[in-house]
Every structure is written in C-alpha cells, then in structure tokens.
FIBA-699966 format. One line per field, with one value per atom (N, C-alpha, C): x, y, z; residue in one letter. Coordinates in nm, 2 decimals. Layout:
BEGIN
east: c(X, ...)
north: c(Y, ...)
up: c(Z, ...)
resn: c(A, ...)
This chain:
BEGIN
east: c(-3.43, -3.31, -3.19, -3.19, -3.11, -3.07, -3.14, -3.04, -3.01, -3.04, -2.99, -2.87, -2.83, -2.68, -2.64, -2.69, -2.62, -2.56, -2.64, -2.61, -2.50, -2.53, -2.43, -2.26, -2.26, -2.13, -2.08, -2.15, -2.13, -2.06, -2.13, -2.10, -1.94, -1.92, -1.79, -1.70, -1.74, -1.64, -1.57, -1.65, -1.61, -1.54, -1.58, -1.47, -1.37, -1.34, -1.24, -1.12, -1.17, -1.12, -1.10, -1.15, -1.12, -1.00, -1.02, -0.96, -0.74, -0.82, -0.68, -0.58, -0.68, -0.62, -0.59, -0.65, -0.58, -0.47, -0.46, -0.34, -0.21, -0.24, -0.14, -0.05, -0.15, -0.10, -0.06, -0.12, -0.09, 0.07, 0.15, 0.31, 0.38, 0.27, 0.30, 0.31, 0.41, 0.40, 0.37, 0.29, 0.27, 0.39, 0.42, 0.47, 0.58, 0.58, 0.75, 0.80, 0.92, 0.93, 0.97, 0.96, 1.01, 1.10, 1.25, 1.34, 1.37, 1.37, 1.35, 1.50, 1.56, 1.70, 1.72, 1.79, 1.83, 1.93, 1.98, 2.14, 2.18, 2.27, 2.34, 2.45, 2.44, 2.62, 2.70, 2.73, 2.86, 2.86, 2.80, 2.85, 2.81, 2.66, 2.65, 2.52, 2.46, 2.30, 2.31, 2.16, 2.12, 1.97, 1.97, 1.87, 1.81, 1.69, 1.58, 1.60, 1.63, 1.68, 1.82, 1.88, 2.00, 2.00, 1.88, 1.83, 1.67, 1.61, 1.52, 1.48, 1.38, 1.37, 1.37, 1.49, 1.48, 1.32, 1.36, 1.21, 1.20, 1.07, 1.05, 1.08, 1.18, 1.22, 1.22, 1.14, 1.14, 1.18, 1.32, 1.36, 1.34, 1.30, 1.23, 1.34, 1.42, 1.56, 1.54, 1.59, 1.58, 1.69, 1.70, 1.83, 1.82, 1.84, 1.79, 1.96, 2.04, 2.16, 2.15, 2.27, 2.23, 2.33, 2.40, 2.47, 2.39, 2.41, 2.31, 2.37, 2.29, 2.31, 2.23, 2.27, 2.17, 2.23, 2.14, 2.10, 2.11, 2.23, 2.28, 2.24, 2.17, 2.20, 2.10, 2.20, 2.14, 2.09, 2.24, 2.21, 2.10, 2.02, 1.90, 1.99, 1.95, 1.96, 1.89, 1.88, 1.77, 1.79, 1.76, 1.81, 1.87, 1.96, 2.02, 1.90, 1.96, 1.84, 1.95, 1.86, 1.86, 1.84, 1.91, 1.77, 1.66, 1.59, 1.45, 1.42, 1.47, 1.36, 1.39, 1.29, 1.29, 1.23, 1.33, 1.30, 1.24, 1.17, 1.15, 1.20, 1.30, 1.38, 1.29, 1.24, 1.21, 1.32, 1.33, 1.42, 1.42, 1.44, 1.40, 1.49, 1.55, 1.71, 1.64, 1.75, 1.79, 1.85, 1.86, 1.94, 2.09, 2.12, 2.25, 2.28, 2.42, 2.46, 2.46, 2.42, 2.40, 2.47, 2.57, 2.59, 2.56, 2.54, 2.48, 2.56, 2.57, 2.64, 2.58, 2.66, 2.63, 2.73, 2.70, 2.75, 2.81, 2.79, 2.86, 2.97, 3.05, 3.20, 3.28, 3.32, 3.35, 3.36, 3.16, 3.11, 3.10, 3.10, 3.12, 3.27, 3.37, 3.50, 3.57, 3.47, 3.44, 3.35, 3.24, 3.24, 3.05, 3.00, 2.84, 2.82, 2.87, 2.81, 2.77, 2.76, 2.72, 2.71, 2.68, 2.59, 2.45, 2.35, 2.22, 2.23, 2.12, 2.16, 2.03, 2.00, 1.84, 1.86, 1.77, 1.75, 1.66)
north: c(19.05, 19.05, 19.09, 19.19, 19.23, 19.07, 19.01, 18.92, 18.82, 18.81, 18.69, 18.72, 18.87, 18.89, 18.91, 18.95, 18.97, 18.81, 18.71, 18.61, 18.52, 18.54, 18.53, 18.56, 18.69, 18.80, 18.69, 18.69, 18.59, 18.46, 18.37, 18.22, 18.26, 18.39, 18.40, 18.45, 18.48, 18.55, 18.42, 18.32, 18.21, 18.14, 18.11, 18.02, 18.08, 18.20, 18.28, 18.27, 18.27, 18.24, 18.11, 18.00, 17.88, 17.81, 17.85, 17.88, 17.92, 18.01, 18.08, 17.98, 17.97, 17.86, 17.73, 17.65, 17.55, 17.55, 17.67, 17.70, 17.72, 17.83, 17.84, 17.69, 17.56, 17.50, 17.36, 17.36, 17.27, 17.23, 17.31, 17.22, 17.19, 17.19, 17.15, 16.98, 16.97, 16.80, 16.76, 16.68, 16.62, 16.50, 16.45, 16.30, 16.32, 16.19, 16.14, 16.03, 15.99, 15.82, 15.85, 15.68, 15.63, 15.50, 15.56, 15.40, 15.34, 15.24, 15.16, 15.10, 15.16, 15.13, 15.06, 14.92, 14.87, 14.83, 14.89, 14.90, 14.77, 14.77, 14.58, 14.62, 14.51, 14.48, 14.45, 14.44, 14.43, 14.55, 14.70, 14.79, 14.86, 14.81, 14.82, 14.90, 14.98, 15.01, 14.89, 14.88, 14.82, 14.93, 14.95, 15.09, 14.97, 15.03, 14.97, 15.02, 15.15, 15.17, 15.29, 15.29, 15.38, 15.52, 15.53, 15.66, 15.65, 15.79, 15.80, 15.96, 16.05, 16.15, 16.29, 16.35, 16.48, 16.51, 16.52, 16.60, 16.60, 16.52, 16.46, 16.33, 16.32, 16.15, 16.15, 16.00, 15.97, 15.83, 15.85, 15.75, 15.66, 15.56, 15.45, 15.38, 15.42, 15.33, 15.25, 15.11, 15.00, 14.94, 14.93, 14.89, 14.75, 14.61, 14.51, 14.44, 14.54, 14.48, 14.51, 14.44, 14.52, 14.61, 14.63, 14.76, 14.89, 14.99, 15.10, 15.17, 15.25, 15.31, 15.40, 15.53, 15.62, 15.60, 15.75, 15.79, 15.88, 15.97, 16.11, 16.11, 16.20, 16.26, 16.39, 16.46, 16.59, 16.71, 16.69, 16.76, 16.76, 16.63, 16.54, 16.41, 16.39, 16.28, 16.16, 16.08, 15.98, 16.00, 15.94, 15.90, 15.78, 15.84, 15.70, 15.57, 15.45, 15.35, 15.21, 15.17, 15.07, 14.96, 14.75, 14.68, 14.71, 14.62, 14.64, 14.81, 14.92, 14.98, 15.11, 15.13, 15.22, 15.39, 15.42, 15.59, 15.66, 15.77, 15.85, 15.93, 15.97, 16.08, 16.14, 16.25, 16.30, 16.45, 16.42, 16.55, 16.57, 16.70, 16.73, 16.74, 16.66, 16.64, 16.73, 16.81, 16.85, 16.75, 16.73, 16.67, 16.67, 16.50, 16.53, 16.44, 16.39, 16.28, 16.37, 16.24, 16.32, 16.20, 16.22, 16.12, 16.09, 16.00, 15.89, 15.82, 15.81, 15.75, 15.76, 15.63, 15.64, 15.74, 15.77, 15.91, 15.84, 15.71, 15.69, 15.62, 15.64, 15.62, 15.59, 15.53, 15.46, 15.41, 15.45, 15.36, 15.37, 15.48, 15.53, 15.52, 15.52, 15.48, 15.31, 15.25, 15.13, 15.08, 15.17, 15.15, 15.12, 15.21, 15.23, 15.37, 15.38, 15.53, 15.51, 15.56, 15.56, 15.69, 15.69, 15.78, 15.73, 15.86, 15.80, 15.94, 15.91, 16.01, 16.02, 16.16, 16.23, 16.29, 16.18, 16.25, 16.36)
up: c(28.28, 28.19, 28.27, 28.34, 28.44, 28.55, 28.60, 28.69, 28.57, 28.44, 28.38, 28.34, 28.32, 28.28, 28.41, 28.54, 28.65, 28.70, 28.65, 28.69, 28.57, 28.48, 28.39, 28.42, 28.45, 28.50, 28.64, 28.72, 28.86, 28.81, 28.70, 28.65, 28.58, 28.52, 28.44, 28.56, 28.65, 28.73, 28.81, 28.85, 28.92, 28.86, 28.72, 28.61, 28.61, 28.59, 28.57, 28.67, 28.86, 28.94, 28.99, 28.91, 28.92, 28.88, 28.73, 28.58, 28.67, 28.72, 28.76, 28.91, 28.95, 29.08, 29.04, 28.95, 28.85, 28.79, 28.70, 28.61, 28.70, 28.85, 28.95, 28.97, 29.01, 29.08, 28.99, 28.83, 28.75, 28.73, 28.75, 28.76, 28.88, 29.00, 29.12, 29.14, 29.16, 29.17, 29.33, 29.36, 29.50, 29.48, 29.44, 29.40, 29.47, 29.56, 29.65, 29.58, 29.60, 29.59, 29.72, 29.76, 29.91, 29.82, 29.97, 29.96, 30.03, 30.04, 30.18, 30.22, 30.35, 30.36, 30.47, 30.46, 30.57, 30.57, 30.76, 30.81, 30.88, 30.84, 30.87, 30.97, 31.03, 31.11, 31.05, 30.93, 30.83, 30.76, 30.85, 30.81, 30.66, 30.66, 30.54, 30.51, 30.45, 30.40, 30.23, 30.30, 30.13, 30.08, 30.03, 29.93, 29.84, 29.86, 29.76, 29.64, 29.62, 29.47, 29.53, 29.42, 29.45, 29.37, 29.28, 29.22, 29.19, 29.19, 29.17, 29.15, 29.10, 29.02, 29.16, 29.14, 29.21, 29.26, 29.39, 29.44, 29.55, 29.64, 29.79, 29.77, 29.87, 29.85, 30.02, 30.03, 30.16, 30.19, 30.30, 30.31, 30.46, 30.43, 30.57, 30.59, 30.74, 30.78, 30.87, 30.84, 30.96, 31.00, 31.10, 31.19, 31.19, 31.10, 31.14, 31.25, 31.26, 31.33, 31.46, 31.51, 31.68, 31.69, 31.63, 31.68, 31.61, 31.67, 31.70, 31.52, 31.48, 31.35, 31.32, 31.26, 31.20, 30.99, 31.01, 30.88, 30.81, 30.72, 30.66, 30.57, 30.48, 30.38, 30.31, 30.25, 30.23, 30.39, 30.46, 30.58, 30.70, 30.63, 30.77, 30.81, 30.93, 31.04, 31.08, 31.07, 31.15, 31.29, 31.38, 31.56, 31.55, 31.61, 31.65, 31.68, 31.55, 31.59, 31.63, 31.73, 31.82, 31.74, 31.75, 31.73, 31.63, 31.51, 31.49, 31.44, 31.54, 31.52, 31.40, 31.35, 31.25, 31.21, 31.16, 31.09, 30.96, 30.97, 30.87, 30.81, 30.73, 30.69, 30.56, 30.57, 30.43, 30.41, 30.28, 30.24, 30.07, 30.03, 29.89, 29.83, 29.71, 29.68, 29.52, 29.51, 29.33, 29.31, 29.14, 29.04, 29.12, 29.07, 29.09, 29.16, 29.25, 29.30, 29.43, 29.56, 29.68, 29.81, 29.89, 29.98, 30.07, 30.13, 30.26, 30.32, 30.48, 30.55, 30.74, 30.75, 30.85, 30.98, 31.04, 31.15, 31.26, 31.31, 31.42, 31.41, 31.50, 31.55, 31.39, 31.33, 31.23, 31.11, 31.12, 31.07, 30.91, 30.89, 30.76, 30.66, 30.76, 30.73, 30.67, 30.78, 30.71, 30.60, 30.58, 30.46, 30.44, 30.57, 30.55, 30.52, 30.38, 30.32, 30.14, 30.08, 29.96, 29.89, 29.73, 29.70, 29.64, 29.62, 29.60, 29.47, 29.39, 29.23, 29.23, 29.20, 29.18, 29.06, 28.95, 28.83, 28.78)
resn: c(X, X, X, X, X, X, X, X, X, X, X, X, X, X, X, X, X, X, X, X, X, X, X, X, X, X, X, X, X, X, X, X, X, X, X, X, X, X, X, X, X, X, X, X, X, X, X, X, X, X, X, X, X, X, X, X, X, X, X, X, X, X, X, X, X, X, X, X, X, X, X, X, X, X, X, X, X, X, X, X, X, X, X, X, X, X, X, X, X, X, X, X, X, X, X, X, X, X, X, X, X, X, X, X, X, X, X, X, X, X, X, X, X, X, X, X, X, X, X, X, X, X, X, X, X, X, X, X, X, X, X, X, X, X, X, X, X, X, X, X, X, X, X, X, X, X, X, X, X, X, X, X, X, X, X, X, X, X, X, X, X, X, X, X, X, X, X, X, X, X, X, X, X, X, X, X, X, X, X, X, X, X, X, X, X, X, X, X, X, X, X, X, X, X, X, X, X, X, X, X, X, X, X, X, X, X, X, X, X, X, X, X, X, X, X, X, X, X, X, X, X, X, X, X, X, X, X, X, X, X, X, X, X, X, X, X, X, X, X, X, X, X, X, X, X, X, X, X, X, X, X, X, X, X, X, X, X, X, X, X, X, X, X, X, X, X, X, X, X, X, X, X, X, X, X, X, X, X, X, X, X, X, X, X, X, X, X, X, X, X, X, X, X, X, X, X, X, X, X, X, X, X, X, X, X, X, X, X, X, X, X, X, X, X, X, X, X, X, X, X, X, X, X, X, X, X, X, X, X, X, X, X, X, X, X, X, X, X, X, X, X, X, X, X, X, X, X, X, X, X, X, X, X, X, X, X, X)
C-alpha cells in the first residue's frame, strides 16, 4: 500500500512539474517571417513584403547589381555585398514603422531606403 501511494505522490509530482514548464513557455512564440530583399543598380531594394507581424523578422539580401550594396535596419548591418552574393540579417522589430537603407556613399539619398511596418 505504501509504494502504491509512494508511487502515486511521484506520478503527481511529475505532472505537476511538467504542467508548470508548459504553462511557462505556452506564450512563447518561435515564429519568424523572412523577407526576401533585392538590391538593384537603379538604386533601389524591392521587399517581398513591406509589413509583417512584430517579432523575429529575418531578412535574406541579394545584391543582384554590380555595384556593391548593403543592408540597414533597426541598428543591424549586412556586409558590404558584392555581385550575386547574399546576406542574413536577423533582427527583432516592435510594432511600428522601422527604416531601411542602403549605407553606402549616396545611396540612400538617391533613393535605396524605405520603411518596413511591424504589426
């Protein structure tokens, strides 16, 4: 009788501690969007979408021009991209309208920047 409640007490203590690690982490969102941004020689980004829901937003930049170009926004950088080749920016945007541009020489003045809006 003794291990059936000893074992019982053990089965409720586990639920209990399960129970609790669940509830901890149930309004944790894993969820990103990714947008897919490519930088032109007419000085331009084109965005797969130009809003999407406050959070982890990861943005994939491609250089398909030959002049060299990066990637700003929300105080991250890409590398300077060459040609072809392409970057990862992830960054965690609150609500709200957030700006983008490109950083070299100009280029933003002419008119490769935007804003992107996290609902």
């Amino acid at each position: 009788m003794k291990r059936i409640l000893f074992l019982l007490a053990l089965a409720a203590a586990v639920a209990t501690v399960t129970l609790l690690a669940v509830v901890q982490f149930a309004g944790a969102s894993t969820n990103s969007t990714t947008v897919r941004v490519t930088a032109k020689d007419t000085l331009k980004f084109v965005l797969s979408r130009k809003k999407a829901p406050h959070g982890k937003t990861i943005f994939k930049v491609t250089n398909v021009g030959r002049l060299r170009h990066d990637f700003k926004i929300a105080g991250k950088k890409t590398k300077l991209l060459a040609h072809n080749q392409t970057a990862t920016l992830t960054v965690t945007l609150t609500k709200g309208k957030h700006a983008y541009k490109c950083t070299v020489d100009s280029h933003a003045a002419a008119g490769m920047k935007g804003i992107f809006t996290s609902t």
